[in-house]
C-alpha positions, -999 to 999 in steps of 0.1 A, spaced: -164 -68 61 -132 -84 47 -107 -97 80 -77 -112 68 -56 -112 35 -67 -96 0 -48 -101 -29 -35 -64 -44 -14 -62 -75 -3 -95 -67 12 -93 -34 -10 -107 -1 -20 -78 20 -32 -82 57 -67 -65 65 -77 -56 98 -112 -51 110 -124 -11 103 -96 -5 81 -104 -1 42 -92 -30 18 -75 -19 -13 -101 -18 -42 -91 -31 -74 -93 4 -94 -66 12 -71 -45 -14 -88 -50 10 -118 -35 38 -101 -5 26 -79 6 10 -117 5 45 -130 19 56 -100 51 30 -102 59 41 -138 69 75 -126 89 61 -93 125 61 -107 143 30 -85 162 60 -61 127 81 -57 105 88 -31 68 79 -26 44 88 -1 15 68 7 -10 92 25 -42 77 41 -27 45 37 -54 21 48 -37 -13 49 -9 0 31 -12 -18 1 0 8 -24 31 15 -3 41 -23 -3 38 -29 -41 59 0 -47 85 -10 -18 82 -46 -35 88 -34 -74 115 1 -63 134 -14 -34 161 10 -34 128 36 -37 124 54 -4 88 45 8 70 64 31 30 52 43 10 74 66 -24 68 80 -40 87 110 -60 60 125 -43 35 144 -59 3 134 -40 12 98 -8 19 113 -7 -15 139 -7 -35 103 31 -24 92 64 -29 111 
């Protein structure tokens, strides 16, 4: 079990026990993902985890409007 920080696109993301850590295929995607967020857009981050997708692309489209979701509360105490 990884406790702590993992490095994700760059960017330092905190990992709580029982909550996934970004995998580095992800990377792949939330690159992908970023190339069709124009710097107004909107993103939602569903099953967020440790959020790690919605704070590269709040990171690279600030003015983006970012939304991250996650029905377990262990994933939602790691924002804010």
């Amino acid at each position: 079990m990884i406790t702590g920080h993992v490095s994700f696109c760059g960017l330092d993301i905190r990992v709580h026990p029982g909550v996934f850590v970004p995998r580095w295929r992800s990377e792949l995607l939330t690159f992908r993902a970023l190339a069709r967020l124009s710097e107004t857009g909107v993103a939602i981050d569903l099953c967020t985890g440790t959020g790690a997708i919605a704070k590269v692309s709040s990171v690279k489209r600030p003015w983006a409007h970012v939304v991250a979701s996650d029905s377990d509360a262990r994933a939602r105490s790691l924002r804010g």
